[in-house]
mmCIF file as Biopython writes it, N, C-alpha, C and O atoms, coordinates in Angstrom:
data_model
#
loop_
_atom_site.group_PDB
_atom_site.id
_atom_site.type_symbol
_atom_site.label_atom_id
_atom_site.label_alt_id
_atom_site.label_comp_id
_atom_site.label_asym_id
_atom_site.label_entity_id
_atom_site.label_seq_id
_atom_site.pdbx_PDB_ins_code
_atom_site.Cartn_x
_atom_site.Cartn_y
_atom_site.Cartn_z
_atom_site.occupancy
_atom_site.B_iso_or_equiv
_atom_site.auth_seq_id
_atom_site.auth_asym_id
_atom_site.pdbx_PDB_model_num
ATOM 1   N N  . UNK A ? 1  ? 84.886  102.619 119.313 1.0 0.0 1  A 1 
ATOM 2   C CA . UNK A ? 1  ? 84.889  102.464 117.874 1.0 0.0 1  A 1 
ATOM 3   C C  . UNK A ? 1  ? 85.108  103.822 117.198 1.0 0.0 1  A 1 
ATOM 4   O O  . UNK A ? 1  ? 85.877  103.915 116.241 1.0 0.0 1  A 1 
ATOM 5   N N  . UNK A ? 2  ? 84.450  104.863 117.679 1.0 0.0 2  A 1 
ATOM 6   C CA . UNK A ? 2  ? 84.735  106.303 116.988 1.0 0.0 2  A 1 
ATOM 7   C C  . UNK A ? 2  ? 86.083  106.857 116.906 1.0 0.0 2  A 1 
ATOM 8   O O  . UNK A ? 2  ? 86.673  107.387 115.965 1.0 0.0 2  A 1 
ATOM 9   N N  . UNK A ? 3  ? 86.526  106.551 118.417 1.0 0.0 3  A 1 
ATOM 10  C CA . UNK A ? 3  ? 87.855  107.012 118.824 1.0 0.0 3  A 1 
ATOM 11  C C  . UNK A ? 3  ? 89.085  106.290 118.041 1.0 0.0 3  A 1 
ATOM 12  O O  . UNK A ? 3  ? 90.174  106.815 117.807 1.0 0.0 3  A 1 
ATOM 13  N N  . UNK A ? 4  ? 88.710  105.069 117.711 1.0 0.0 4  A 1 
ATOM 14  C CA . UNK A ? 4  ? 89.592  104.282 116.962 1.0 0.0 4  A 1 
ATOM 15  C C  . UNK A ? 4  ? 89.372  104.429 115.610 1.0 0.0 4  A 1 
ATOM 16  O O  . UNK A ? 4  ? 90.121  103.770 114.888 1.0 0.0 4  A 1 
ATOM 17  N N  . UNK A ? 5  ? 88.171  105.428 114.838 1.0 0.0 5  A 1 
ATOM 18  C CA . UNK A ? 5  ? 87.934  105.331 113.753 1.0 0.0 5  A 1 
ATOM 19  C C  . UNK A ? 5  ? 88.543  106.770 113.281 1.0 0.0 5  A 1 
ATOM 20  O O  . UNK A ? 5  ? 88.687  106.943 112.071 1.0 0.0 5  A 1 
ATOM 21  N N  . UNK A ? 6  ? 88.954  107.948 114.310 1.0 0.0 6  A 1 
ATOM 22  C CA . UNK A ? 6  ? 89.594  109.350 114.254 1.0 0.0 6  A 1 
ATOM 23  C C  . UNK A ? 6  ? 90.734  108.971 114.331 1.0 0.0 6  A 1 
ATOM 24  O O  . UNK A ? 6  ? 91.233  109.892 113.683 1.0 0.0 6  A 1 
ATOM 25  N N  . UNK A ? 7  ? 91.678  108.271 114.636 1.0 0.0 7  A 1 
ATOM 26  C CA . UNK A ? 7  ? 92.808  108.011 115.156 1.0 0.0 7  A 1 
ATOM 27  C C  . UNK A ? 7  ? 93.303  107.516 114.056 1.0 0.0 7  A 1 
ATOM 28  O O  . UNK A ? 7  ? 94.387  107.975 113.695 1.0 0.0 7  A 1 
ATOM 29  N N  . UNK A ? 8  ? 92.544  106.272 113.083 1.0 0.0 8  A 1 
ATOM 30  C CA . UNK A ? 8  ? 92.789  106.180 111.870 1.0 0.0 8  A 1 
ATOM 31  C C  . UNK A ? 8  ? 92.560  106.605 110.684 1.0 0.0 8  A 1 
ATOM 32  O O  . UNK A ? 8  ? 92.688  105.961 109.643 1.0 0.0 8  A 1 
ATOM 33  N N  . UNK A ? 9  ? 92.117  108.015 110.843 1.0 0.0 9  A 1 
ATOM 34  C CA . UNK A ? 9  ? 92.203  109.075 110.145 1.0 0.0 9  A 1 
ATOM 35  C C  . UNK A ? 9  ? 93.431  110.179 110.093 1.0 0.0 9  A 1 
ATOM 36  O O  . UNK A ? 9  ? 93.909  110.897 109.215 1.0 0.0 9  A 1 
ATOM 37  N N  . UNK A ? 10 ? 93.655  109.975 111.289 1.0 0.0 10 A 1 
ATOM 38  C CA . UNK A ? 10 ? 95.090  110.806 111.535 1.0 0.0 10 A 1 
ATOM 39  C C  . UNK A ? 10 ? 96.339  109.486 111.253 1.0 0.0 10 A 1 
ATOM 40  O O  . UNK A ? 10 ? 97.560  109.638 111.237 1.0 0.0 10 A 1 
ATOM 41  N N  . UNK A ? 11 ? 95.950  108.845 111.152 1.0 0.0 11 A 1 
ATOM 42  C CA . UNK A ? 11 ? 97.437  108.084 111.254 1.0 0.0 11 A 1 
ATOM 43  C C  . UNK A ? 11 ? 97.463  107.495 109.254 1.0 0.0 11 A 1 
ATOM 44  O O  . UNK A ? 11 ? 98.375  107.010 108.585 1.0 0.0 11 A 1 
ATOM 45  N N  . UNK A ? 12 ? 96.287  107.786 108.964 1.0 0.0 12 A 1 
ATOM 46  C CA . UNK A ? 12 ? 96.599  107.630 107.342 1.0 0.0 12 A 1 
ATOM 47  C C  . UNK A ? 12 ? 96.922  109.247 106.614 1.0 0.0 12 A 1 
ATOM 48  O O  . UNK A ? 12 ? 97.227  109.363 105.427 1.0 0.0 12 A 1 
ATOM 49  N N  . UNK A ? 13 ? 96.804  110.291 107.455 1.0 0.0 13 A 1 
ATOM 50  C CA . UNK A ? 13 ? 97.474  111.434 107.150 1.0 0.0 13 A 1 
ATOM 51  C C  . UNK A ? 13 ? 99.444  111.161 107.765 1.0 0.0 13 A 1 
ATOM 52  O O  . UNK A ? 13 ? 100.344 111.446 106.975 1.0 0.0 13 A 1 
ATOM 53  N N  . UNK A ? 14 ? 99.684  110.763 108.793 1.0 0.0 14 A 1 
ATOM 54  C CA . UNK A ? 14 ? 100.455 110.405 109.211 1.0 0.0 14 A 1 
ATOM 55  C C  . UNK A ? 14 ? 101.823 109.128 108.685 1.0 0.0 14 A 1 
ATOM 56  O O  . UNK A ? 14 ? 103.026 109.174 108.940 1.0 0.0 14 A 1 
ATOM 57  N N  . UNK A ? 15 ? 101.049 108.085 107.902 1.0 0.0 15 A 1 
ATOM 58  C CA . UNK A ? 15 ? 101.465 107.289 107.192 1.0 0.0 15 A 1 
ATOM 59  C C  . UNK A ? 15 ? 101.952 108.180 105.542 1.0 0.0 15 A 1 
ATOM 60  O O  . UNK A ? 15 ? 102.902 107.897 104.811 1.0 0.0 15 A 1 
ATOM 61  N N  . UNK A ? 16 ? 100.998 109.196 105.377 1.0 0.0 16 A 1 
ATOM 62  C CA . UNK A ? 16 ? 101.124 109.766 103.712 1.0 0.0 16 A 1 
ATOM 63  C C  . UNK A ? 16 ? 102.634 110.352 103.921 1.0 0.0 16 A 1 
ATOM 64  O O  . UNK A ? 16 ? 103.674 110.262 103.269 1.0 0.0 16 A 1 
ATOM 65  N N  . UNK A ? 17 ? 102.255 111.006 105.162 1.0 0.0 17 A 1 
ATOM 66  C CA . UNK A ? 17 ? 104.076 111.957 105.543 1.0 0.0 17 A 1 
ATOM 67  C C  . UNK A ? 17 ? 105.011 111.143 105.536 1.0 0.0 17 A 1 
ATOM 68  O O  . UNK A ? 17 ? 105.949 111.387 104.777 1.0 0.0 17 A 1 
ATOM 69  N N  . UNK A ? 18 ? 105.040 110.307 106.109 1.0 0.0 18 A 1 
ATOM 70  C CA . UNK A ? 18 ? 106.343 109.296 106.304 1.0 0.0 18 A 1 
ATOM 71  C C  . UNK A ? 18 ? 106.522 108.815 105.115 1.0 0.0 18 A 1 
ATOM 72  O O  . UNK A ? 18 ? 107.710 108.664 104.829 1.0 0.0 18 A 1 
ATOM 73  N N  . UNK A ? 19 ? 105.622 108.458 104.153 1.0 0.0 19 A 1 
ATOM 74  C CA . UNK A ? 19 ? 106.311 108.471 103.244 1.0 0.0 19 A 1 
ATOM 75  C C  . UNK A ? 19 ? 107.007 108.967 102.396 1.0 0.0 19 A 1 
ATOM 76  O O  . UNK A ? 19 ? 108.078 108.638 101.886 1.0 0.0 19 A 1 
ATOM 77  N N  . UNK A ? 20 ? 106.019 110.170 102.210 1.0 0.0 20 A 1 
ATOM 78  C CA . UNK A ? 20 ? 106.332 111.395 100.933 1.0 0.0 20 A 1 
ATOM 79  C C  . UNK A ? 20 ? 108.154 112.155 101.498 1.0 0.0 20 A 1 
ATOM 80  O O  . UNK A ? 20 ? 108.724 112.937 100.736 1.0 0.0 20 A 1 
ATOM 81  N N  . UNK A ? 21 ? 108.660 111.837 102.567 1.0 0.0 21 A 1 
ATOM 82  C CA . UNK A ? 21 ? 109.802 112.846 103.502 1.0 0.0 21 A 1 
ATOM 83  C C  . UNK A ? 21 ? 110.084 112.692 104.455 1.0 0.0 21 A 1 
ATOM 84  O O  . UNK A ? 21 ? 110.256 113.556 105.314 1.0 0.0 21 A 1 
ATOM 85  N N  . UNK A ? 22 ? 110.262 111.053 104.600 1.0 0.0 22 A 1 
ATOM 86  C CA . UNK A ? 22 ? 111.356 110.347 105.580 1.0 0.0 22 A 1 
ATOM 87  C C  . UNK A ? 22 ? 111.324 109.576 104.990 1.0 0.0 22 A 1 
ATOM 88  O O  . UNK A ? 22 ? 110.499 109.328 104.111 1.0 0.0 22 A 1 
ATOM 89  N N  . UNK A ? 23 ? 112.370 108.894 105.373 1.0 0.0 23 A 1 
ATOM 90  C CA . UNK A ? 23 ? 112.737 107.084 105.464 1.0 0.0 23 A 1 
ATOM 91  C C  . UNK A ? 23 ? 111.669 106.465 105.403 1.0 0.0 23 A 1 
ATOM 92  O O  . UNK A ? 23 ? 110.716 106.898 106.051 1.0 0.0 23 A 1 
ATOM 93  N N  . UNK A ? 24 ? 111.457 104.687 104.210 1.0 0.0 24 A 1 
ATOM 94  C CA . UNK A ? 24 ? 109.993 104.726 104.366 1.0 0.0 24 A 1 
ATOM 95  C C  . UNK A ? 24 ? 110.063 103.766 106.015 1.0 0.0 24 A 1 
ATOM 96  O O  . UNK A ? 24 ? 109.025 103.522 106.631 1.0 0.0 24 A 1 
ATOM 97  N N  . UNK A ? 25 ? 111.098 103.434 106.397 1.0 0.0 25 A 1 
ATOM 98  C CA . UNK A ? 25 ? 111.072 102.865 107.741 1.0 0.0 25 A 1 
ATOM 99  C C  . UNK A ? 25 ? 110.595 103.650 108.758 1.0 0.0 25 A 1 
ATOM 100 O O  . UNK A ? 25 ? 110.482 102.993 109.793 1.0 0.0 25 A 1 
ATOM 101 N N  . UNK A ? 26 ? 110.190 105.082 108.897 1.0 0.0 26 A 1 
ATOM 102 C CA . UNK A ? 26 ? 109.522 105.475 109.823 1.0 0.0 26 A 1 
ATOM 103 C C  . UNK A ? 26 ? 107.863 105.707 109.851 1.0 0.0 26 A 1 
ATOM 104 O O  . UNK A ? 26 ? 107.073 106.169 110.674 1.0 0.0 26 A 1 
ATOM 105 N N  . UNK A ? 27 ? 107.754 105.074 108.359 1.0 0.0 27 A 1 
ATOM 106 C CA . UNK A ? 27 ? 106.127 105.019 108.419 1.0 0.0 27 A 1 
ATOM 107 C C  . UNK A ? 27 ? 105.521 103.433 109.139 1.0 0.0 27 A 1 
ATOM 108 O O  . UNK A ? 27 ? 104.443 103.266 109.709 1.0 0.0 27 A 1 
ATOM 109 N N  . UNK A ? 28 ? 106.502 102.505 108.910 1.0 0.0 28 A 1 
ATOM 110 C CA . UNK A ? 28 ? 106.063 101.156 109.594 1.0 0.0 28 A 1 
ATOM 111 C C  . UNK A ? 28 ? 105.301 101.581 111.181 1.0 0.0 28 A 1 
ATOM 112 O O  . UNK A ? 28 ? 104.229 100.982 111.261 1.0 0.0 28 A 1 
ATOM 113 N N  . UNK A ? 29 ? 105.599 102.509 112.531 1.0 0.0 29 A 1 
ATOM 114 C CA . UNK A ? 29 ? 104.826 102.325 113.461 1.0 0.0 29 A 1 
ATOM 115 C C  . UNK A ? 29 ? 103.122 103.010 112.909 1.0 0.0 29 A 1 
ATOM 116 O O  . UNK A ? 29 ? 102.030 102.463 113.062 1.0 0.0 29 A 1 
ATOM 117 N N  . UNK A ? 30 ? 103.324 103.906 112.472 1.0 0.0 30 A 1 
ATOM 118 C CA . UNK A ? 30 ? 102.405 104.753 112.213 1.0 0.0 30 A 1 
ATOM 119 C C  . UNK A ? 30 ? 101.700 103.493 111.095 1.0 0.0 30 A 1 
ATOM 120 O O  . UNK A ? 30 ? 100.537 103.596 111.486 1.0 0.0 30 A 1 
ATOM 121 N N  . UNK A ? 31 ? 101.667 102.908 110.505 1.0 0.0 31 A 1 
ATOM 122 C CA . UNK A ? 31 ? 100.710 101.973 109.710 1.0 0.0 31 A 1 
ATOM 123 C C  . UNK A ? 31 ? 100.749 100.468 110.974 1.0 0.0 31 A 1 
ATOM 124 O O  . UNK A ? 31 ? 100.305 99.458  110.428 1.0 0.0 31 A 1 
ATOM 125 N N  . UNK A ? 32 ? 100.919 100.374 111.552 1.0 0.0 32 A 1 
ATOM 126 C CA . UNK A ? 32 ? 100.968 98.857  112.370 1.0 0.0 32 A 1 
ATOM 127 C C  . UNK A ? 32 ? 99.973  100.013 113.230 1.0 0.0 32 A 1 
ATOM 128 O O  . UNK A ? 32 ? 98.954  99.370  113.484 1.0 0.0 32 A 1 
ATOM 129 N N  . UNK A ? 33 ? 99.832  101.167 113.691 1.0 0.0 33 A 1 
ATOM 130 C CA . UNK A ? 33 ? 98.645  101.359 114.527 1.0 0.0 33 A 1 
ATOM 131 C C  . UNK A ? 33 ? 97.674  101.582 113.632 1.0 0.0 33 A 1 
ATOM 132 O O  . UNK A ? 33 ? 96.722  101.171 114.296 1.0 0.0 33 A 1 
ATOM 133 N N  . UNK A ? 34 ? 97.157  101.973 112.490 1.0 0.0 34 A 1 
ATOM 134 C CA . UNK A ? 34 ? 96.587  102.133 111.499 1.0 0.0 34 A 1 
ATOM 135 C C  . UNK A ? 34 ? 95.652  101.001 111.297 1.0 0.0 34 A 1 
ATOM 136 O O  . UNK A ? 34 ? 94.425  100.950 111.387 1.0 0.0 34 A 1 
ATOM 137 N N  . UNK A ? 35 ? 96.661  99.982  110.959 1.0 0.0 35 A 1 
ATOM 138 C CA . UNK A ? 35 ? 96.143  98.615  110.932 1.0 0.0 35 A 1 
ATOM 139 C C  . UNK A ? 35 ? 95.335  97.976  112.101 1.0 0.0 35 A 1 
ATOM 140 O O  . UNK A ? 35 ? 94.260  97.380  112.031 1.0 0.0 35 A 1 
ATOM 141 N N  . UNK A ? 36 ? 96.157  98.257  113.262 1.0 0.0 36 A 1 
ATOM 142 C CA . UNK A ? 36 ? 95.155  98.029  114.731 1.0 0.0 36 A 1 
ATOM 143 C C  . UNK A ? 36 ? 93.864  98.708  114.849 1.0 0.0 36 A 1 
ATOM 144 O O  . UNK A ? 36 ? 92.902  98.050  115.245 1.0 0.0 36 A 1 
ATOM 145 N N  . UNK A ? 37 ? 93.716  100.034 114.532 1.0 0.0 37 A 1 
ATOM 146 C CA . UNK A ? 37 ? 92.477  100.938 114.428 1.0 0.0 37 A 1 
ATOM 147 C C  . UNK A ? 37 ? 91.786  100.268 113.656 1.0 0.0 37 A 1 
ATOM 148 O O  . UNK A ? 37 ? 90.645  99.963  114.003 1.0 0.0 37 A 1 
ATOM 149 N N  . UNK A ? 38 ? 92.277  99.881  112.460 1.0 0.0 38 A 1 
ATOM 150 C CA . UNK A ? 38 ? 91.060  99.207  111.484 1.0 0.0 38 A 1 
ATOM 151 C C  . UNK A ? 38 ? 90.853  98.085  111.870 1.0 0.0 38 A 1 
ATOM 152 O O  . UNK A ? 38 ? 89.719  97.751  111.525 1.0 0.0 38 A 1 
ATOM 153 N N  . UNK A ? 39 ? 91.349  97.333  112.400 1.0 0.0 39 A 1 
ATOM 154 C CA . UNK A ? 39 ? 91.033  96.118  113.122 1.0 0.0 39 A 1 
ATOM 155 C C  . UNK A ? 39 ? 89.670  95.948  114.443 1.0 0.0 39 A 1 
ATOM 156 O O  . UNK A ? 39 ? 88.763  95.150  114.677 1.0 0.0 39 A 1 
ATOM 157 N N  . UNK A ? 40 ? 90.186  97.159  115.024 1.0 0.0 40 A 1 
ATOM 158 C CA . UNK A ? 40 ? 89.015  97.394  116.265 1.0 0.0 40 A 1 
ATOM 159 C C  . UNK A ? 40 ? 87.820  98.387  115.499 1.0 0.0 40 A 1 
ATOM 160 O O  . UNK A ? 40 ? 86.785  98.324  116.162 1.0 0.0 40 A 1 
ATOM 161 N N  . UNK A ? 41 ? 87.702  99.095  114.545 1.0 0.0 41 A 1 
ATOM 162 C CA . UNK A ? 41 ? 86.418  99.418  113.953 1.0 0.0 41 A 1 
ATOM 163 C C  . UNK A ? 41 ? 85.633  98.344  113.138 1.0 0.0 41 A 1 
ATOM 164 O O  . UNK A ? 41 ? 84.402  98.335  113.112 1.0 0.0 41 A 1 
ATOM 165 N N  . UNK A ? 42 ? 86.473  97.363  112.416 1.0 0.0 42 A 1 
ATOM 166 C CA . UNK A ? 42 ? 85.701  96.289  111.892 1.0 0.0 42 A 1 
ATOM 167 C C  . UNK A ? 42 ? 84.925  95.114  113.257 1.0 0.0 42 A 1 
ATOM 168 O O  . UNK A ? 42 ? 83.924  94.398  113.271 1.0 0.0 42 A 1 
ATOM 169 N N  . UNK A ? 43 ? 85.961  95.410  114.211 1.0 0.0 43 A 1 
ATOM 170 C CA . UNK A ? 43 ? 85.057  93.972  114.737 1.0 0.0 43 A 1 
ATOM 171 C C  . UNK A ? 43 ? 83.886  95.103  115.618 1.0 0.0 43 A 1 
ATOM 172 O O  . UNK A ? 43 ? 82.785  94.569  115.485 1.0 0.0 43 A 1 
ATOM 173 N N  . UNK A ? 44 ? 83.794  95.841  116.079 1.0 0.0 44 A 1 
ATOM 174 C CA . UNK A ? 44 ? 83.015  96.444  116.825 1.0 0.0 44 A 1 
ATOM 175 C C  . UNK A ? 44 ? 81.865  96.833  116.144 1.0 0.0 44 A 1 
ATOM 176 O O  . UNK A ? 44 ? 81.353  97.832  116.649 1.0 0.0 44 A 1 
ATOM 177 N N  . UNK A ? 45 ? 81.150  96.292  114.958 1.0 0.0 45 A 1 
ATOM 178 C CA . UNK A ? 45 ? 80.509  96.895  114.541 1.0 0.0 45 A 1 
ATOM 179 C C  . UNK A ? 45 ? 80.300  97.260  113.179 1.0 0.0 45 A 1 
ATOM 180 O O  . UNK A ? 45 ? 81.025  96.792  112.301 1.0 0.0 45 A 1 
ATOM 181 N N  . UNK A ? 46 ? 79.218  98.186  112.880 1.0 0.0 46 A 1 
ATOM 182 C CA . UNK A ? 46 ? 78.949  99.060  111.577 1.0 0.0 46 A 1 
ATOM 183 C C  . UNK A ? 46 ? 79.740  99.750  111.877 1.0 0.0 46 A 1 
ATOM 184 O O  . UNK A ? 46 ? 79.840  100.008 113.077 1.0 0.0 46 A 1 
ATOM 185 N N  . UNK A ? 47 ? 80.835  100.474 110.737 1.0 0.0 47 A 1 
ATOM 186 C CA . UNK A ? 47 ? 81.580  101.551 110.917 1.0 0.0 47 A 1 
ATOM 187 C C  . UNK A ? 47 ? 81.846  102.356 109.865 1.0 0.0 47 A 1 
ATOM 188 O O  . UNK A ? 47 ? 81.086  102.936 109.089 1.0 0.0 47 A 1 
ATOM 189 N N  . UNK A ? 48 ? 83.394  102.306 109.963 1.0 0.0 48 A 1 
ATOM 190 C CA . UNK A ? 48 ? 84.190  103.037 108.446 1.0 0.0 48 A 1 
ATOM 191 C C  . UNK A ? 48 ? 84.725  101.902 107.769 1.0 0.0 48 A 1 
ATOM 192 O O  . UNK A ? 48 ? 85.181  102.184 106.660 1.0 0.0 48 A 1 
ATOM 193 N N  . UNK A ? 49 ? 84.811  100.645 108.119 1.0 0.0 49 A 1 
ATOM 194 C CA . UNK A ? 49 ? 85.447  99.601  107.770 1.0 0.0 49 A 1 
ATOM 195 C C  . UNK A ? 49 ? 84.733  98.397  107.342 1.0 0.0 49 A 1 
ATOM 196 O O  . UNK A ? 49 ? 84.974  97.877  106.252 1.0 0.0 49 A 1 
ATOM 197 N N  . UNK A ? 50 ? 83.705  97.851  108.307 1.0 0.0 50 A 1 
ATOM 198 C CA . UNK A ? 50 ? 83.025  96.953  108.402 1.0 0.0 50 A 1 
ATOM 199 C C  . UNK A ? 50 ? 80.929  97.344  108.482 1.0 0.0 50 A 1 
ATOM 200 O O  . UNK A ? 50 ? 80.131  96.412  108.585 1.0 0.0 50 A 1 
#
């Protein structure tokens, strides 16, 4: 849960870039793992999400 809760910390720094200075098509992987991270901190528990 932690590891998945750092990971979606970096990947919503990661998502801001892709947008602000690329294509917004290269932010789609970087938010579909984003979305997975927040997915596995909500069900696991008290977290950042849930």
């Amino acid at each position: 849960m932690y590891a998945a809760g750092g990971i979606a910390i970096i990947m919503v720094g990661a998502v801001y870039y892709h947008l602000m200075h690329t294509p917004v098509a290269e932010a789609i992987p970087a938010f579909v793992v984003l979305i997975c991270c927040g997915l596995i901190v909500n069900r696991r528990g008290t977290g950042i999400i849930g």
